[in-house]
C-alpha positions as a LaTeX table, in Angstrom:
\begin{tabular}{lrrr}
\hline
Residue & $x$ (\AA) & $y$ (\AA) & $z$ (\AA) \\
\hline
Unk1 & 28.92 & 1.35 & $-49.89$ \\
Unk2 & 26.98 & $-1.32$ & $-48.82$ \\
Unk3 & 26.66 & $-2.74$ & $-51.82$ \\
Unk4 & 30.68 & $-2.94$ & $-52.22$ \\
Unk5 & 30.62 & $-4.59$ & $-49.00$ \\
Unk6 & 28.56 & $-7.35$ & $-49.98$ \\
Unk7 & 30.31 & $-7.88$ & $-53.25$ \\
Unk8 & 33.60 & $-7.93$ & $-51.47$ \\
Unk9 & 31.96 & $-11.14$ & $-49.03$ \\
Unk10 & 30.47 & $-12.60$ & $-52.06$ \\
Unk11 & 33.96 & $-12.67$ & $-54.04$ \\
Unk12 & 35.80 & $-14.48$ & $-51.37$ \\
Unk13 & 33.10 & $-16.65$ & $-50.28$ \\
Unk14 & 32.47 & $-17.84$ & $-53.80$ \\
Unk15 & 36.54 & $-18.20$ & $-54.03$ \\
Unk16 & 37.22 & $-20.37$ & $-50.92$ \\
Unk17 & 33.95 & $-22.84$ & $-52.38$ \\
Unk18 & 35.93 & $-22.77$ & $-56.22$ \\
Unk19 & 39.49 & $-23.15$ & $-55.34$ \\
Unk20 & 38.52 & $-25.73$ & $-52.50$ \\
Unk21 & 37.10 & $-28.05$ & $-54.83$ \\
Unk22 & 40.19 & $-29.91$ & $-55.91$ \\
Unk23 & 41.65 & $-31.36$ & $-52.76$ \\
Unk24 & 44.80 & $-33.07$ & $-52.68$ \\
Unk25 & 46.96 & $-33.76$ & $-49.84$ \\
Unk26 & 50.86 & $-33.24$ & $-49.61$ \\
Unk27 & 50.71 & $-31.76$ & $-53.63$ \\
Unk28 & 51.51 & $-28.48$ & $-53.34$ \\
Unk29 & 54.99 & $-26.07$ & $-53.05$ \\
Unk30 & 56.19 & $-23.78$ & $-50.12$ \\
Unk31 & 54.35 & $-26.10$ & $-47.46$ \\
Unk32 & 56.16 & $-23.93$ & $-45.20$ \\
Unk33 & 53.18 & $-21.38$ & $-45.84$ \\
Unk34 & 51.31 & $-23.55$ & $-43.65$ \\
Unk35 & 52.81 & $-23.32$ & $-40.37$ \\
Unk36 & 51.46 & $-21.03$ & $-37.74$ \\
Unk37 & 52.83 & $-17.93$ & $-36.96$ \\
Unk38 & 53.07 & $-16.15$ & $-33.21$ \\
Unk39 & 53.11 & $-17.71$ & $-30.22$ \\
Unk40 & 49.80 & $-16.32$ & $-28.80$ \\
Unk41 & 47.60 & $-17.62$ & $-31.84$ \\
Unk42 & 49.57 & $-20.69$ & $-31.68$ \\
Unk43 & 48.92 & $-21.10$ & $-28.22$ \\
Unk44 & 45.00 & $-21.20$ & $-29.13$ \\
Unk45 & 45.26 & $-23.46$ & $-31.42$ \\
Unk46 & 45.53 & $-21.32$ & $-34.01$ \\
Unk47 & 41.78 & $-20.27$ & $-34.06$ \\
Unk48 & 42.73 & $-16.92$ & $-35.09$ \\
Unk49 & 40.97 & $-15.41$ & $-38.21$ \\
Unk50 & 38.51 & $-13.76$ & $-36.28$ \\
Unk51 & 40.62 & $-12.49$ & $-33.33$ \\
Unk52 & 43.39 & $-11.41$ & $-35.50$ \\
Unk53 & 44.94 & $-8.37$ & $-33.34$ \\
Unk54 & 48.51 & $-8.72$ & $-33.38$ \\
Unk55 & 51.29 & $-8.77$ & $-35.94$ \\
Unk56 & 50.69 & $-12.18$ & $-36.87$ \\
Unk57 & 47.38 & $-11.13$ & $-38.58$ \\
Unk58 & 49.19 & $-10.64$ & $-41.79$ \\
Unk59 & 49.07 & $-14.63$ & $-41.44$ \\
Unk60 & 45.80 & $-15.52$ & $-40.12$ \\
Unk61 & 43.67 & $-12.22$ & $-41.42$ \\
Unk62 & 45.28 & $-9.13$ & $-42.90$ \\
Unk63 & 42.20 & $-7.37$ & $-42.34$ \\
Unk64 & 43.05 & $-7.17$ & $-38.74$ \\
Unk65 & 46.27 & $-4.72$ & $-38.69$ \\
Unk66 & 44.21 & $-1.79$ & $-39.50$ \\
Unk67 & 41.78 & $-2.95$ & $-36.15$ \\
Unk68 & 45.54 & $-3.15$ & $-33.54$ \\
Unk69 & 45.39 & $-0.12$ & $-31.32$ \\
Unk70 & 49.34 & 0.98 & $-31.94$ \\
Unk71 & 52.03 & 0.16 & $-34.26$ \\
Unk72 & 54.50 & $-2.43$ & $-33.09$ \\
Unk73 & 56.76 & $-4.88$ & $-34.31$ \\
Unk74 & 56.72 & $-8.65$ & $-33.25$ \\
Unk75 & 59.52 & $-11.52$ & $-33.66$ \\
Unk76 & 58.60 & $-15.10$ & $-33.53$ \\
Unk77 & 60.91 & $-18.12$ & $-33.77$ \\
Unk78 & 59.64 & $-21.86$ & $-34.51$ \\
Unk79 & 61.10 & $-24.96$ & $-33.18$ \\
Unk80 & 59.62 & $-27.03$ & $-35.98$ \\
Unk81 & 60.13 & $-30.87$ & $-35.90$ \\
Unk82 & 63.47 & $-32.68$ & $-36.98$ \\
Unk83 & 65.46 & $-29.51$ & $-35.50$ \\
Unk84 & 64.01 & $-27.04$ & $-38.12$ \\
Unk85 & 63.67 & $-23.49$ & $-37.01$ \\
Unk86 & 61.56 & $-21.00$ & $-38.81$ \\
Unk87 & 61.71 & $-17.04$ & $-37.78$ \\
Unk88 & 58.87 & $-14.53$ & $-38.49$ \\
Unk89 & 58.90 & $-10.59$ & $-38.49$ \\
Unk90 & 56.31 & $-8.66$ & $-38.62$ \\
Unk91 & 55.41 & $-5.12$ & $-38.41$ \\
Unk92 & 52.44 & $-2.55$ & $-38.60$ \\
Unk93 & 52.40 & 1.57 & $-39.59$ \\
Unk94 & 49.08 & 3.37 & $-39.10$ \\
Unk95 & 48.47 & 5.70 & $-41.78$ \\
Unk96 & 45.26 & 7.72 & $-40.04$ \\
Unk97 & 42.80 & 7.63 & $-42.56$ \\
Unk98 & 44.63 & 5.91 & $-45.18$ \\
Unk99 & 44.33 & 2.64 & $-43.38$ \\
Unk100 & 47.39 & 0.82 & $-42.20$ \\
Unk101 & 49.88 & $-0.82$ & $-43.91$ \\
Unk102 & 52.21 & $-3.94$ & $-42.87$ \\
Unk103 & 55.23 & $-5.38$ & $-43.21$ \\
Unk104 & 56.29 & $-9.52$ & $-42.93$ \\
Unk105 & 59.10 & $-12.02$ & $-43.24$ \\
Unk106 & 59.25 & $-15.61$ & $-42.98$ \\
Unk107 & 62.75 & $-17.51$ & $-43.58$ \\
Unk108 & 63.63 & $-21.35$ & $-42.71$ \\
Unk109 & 66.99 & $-21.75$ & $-40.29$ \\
Unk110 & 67.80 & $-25.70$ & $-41.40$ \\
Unk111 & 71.24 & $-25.42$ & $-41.18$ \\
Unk112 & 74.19 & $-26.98$ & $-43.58$ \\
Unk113 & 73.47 & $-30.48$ & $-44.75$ \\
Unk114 & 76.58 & $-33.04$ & $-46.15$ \\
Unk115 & 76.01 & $-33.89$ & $-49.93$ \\
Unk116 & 76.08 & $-37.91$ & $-50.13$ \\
Unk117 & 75.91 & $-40.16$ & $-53.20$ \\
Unk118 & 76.22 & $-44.11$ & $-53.70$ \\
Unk119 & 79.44 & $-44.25$ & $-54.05$ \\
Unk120 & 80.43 & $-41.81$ & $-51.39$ \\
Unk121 & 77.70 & $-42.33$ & $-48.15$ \\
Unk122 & 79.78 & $-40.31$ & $-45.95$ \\
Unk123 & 79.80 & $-37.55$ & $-48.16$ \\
Unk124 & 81.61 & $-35.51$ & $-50.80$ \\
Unk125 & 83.19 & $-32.69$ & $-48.99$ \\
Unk126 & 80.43 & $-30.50$ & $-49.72$ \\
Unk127 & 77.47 & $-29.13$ & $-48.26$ \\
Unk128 & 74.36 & $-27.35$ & $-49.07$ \\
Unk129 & 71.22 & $-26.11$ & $-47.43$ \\
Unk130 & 67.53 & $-25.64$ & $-47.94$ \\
Unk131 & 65.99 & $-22.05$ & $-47.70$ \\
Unk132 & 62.19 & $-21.01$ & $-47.24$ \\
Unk133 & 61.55 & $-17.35$ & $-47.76$ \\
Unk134 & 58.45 & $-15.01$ & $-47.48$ \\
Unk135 & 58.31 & $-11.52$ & $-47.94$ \\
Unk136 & 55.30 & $-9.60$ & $-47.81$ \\
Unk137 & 53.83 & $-5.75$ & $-47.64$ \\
Unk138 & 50.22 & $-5.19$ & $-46.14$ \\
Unk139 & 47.62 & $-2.91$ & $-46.47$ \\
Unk140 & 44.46 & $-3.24$ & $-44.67$ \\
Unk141 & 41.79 & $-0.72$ & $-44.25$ \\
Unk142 & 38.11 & 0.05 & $-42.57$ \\
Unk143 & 35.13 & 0.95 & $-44.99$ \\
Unk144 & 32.66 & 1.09 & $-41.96$ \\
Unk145 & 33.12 & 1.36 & $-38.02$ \\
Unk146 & 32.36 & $-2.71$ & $-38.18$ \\
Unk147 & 33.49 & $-3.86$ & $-41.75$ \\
Unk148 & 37.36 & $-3.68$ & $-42.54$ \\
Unk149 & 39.43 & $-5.51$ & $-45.37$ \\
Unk150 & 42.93 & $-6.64$ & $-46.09$ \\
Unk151 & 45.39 & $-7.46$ & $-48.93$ \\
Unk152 & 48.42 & $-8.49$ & $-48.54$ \\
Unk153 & 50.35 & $-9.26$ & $-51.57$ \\
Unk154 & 54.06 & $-11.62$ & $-50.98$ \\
Unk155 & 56.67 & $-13.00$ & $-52.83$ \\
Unk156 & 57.66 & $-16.20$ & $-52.24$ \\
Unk157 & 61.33 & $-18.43$ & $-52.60$ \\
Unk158 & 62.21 & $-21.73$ & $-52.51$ \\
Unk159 & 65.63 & $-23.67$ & $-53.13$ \\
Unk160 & 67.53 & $-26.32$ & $-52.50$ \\
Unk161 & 71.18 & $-27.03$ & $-52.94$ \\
Unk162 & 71.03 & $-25.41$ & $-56.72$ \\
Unk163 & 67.74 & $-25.24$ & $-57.18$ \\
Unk164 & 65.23 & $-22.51$ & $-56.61$ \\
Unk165 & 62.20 & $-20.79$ & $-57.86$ \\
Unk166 & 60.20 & $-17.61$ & $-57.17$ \\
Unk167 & 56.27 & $-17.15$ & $-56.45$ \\
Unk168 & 53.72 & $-14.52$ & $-56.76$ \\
Unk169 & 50.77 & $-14.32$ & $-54.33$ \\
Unk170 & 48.29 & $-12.75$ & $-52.04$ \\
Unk171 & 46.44 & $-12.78$ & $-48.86$ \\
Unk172 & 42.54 & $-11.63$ & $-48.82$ \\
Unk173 & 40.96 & $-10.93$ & $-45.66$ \\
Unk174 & 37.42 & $-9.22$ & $-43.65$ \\
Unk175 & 36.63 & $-8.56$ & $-40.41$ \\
Unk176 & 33.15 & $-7.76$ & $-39.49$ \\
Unk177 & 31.40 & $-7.16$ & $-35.42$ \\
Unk178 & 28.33 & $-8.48$ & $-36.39$ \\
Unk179 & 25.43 & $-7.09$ & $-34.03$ \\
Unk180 & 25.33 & $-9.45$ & $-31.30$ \\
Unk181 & 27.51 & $-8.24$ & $-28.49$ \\
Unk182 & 30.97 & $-9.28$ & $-28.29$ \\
Unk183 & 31.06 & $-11.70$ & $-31.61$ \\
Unk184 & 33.21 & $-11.09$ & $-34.41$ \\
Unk185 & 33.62 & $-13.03$ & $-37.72$ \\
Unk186 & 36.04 & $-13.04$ & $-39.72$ \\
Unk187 & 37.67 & $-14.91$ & $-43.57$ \\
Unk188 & 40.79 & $-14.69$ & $-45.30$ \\
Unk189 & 41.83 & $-16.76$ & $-48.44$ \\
Unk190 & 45.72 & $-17.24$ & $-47.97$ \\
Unk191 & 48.42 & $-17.82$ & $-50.84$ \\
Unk192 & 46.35 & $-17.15$ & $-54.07$ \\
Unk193 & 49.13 & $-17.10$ & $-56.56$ \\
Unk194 & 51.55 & $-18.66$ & $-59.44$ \\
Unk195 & 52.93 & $-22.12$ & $-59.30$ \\
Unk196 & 56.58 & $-22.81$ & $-58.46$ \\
Unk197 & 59.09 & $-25.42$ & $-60.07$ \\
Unk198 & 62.40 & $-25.76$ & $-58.96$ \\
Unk199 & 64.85 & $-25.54$ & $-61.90$ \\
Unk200 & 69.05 & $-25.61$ & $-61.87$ \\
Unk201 & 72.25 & $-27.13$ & $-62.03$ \\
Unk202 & 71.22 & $-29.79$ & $-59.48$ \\
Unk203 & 68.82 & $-31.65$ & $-62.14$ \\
Unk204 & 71.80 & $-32.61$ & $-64.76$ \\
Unk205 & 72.44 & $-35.93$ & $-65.49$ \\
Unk206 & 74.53 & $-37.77$ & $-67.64$ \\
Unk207 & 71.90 & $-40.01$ & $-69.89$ \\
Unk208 & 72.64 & $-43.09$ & $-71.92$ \\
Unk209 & 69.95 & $-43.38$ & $-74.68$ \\
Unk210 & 70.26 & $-46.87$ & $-75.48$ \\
Unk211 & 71.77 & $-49.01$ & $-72.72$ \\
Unk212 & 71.43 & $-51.94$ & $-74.69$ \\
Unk213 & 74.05 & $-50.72$ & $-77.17$ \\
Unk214 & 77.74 & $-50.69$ & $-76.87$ \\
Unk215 & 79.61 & $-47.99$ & $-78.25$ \\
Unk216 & 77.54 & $-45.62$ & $-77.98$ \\
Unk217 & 77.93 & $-42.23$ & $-75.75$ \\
Unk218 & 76.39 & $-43.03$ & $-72.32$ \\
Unk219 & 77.48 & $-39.85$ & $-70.89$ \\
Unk220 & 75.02 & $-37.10$ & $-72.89$ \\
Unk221 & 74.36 & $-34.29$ & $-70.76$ \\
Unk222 & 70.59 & $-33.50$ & $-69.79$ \\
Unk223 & 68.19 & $-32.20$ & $-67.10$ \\
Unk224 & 65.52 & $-34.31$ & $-65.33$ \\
Unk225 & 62.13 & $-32.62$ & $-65.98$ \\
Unk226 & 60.56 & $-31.14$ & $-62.66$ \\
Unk227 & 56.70 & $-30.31$ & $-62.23$ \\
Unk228 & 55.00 & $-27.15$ & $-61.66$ \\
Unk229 & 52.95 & $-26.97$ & $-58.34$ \\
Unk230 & 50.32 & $-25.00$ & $-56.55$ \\
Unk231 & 50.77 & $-22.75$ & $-53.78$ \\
Unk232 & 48.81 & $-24.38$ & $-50.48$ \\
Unk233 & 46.10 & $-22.14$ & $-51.32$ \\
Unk234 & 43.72 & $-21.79$ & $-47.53$ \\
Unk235 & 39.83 & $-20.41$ & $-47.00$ \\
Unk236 & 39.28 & $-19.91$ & $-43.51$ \\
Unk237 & 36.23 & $-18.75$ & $-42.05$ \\
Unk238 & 36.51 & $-17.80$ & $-38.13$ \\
Unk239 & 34.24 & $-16.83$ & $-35.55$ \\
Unk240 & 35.54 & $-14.75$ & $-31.44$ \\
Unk241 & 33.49 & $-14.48$ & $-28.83$ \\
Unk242 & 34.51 & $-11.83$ & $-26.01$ \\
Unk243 & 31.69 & $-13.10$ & $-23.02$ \\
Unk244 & 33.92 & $-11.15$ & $-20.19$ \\
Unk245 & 35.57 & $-7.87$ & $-20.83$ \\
Unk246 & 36.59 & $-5.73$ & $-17.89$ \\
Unk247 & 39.35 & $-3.87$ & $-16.56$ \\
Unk248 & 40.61 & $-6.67$ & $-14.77$ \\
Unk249 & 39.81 & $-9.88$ & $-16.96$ \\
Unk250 & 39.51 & $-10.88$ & $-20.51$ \\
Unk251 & 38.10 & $-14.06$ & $-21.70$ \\
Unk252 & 37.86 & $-14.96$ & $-25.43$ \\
Unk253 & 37.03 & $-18.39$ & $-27.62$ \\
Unk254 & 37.46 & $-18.62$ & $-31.39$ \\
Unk255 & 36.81 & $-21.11$ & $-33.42$ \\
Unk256 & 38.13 & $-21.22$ & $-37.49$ \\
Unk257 & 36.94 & $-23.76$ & $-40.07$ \\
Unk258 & 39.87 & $-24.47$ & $-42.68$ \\
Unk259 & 39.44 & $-25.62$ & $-46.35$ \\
Unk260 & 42.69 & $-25.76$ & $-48.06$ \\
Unk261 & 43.65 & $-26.81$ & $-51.69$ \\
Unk262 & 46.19 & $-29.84$ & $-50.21$ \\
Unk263 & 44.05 & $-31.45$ & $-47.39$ \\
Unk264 & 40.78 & $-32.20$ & $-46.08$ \\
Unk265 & 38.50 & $-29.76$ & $-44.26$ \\
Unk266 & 39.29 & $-29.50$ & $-40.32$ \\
Unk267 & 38.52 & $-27.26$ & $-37.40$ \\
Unk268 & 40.52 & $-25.11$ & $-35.09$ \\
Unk269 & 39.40 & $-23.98$ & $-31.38$ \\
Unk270 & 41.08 & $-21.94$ & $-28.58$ \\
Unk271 & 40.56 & $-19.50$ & $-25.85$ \\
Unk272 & 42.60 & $-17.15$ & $-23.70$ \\
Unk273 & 42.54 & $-15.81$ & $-20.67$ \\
Unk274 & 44.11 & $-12.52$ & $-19.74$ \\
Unk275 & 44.53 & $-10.69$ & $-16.00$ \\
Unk276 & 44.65 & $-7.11$ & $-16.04$ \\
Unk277 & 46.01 & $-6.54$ & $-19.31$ \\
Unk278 & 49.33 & $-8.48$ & $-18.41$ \\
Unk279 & 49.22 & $-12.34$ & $-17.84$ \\
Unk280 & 47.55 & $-14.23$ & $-19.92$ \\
Unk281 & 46.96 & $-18.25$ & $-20.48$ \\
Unk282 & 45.54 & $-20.06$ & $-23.76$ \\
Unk283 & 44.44 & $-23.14$ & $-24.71$ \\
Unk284 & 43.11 & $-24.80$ & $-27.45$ \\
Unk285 & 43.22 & $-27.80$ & $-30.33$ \\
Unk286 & 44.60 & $-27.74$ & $-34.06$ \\
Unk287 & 43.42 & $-29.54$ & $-36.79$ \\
Unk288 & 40.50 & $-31.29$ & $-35.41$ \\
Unk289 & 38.18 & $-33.43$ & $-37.27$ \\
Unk290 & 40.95 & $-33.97$ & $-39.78$ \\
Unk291 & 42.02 & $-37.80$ & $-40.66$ \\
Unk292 & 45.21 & $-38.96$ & $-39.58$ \\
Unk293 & 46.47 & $-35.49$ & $-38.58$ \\
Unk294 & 49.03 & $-35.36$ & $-36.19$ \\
Unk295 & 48.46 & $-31.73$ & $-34.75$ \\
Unk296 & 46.32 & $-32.02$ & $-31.91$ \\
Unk297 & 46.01 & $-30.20$ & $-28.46$ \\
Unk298 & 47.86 & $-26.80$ & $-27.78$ \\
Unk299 & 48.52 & $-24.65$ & $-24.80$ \\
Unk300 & 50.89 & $-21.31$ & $-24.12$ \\
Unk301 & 51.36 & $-17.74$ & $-21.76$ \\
Unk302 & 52.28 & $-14.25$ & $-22.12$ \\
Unk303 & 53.44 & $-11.69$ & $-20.08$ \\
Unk304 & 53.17 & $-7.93$ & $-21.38$ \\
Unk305 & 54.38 & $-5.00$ & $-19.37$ \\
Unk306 & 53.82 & $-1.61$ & $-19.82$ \\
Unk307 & 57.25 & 0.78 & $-19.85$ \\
Unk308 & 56.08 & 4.28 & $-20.26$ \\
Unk309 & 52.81 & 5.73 & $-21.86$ \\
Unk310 & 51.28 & 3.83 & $-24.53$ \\
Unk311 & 55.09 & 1.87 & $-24.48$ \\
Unk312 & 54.54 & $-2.00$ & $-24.35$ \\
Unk313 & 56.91 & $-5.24$ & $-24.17$ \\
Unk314 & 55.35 & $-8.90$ & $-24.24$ \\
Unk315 & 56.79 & $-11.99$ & $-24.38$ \\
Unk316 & 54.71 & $-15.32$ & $-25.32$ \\
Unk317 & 55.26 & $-18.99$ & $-25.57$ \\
Unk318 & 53.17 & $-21.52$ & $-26.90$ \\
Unk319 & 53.72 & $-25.44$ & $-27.09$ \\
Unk320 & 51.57 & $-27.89$ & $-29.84$ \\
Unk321 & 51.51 & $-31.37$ & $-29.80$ \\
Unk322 & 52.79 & $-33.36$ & $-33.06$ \\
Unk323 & 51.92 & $-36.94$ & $-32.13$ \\
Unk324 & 54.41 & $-39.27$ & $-33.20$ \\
Unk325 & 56.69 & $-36.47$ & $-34.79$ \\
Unk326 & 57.16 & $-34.81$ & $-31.65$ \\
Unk327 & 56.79 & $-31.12$ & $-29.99$ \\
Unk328 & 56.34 & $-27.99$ & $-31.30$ \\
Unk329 & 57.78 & $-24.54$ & $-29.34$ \\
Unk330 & 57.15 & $-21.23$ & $-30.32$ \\
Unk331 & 58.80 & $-18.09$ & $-28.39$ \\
Unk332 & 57.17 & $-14.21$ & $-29.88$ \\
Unk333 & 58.71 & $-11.26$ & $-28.42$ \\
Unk334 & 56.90 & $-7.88$ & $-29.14$ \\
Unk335 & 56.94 & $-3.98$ & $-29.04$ \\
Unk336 & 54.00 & $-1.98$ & $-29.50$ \\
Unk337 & 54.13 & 1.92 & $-29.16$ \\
\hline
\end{tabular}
């Protein structure tokens, strides 16, 4: 067993090193991928590999649905800059033994846009839209009391007016309690996958060979060639430290280290607070050490109360900073049972 543990930790830490190598920024598809899901991770500044005990693990570490103590069900909505709203579900089942599996879904809520050429700036009479879509089914289990993994494979869409494609992909992810007291690590490698290109109706043209000749046909039909692109592939490696733990307060920091496929390396800290299991206050900074990023400081609350039994309701908010581009809100609403 131990031996499939350590291959396990070798495989994704050689894969984050490999598929990190080539780093370009803004080239990739589905950049949606990359925003944060759930307002409590969000709220620490999404430093959350390592903590990873909600729904929203089957963003930040799949591993960690088979570690949450009940199954529950958790909705998120995004306030994303330039009036963009993204909405996340997620859910988790515990199968006893059989580990635990999970359930996801991501979708964009941009709204009807007017279709405008050159000759007609104030539009055409019609309209069209841009959807983002995630779907994805978890499965996440413990080999030992202290090591447990995570897949979660997803299919992804993308289109625009009358263009779309599909992607393939999957989320990797570990948790381990290492021996010191209270410190957990924790790495996931996010969006492994096929390429998308948008193809459709949207890309034909009406060509004219040889401009320079009269007489000719000017009005051939064809399609403008589109480009295949990457998914934004992430390796994140995360470290949570619990120094308080009592009945009456909870205290945690985390810290991830990102290396994606589209950007440079950068660092994410938080913390939270949490008073008797039912008010809780976070903190923390996104994307630090990374040039020209406009994600900085973050901060957010929760409330959970208990109905009946095991029963739970919480409600969080978190707020990030976007520099020149604005604010960021995030509301989660949750069930566990």
């Amino acid at each position: 067993m131990k031996k499939v543990v350590f291959k396990i930790v070798l495989l994704l830490f050689i894969s984050g090193i490999v598929f990190g190598q080539v780093s370009k920024r803004g080239t990739t598809a589905a950049s949606f991928l990359n925003i944060s899901q759930g307002a409590r991770a969000a709220g620490m500044g999404s430093a959350f590999v390592a903590v990873a005990d909600d729904q929203s693990a089957m963003y930040y570490n799949v591993a960690g649905i088979n570690r949450l103590k009940d199954n529950g069900i958790m909705f998120d909505h995004t306030q994303w800059i330039a009036d963009i709203g993204y909405n996340f579900v997620g859910a988790n089942l515990h199968l006893g033994s059989y580990g635990t599996i999970g359930f996801s879904f991501t979708s964009s809520d941009i709204g009807d846009m007017k279709v405008t050429t050159i000759d007609e700036p104030m539009g055409t009479g019609e309209v069209f839209t841009v959807q983002d879509i995630a779907v994805s089914v978890a499965w996440a289990y413990s080999i030992t009391e202290d090591f447990t993994i995570g897949f979660n494979p997803k299919v992804v869409y993308q289109g625009i007016w009358k263009m779309s494609d599909y992607a393939m992909a999957i989320d990797m992810g570990i948790l381990y309690n290492t021996p010191f007291k209270g410190i957990t690590l924790g790495m996931s490698i996010t969006n492994f996958g096929s390429k998308m290109q948008l193809q459709g109706t949207s890309s034909t043209v009406l060509y004219d060979p040889d401009e320079s000749t009269t007489g000719n046909n000017g009005r051939i039909p064809a399609n403008l060639s589109t480009e295949a692109w990457d998914l934004p592939l992430g390796f994140k490696v995360g470290v949570a430290y619990h120094p308080l733990i009592s009945d009456s307060h909870d205290l945690i920091f985390a810290l991830d280290a990102s290396h994606p496929n589209d950007n440079y390396e950068s660092i994410n800290v938080g913390g939270e607070y949490t008073f008797k299991g039912m008010f809780s206050v976070r903190g923390g900074y996104k994307s630090l050490f990374l040039d020209a990023s406009e994600e900085s400081y973050t901060f957010g609350a929760g409330f959970r109360q208990y109905l009946m039994g095991n029963i739970n309701f919480k409600v969080d908010y978190a707020y990030g900073s976007f520099g020149r581009l604005t604010e960021i809100h995030k509301f989660s609403v949750g069930i566990n049972f």
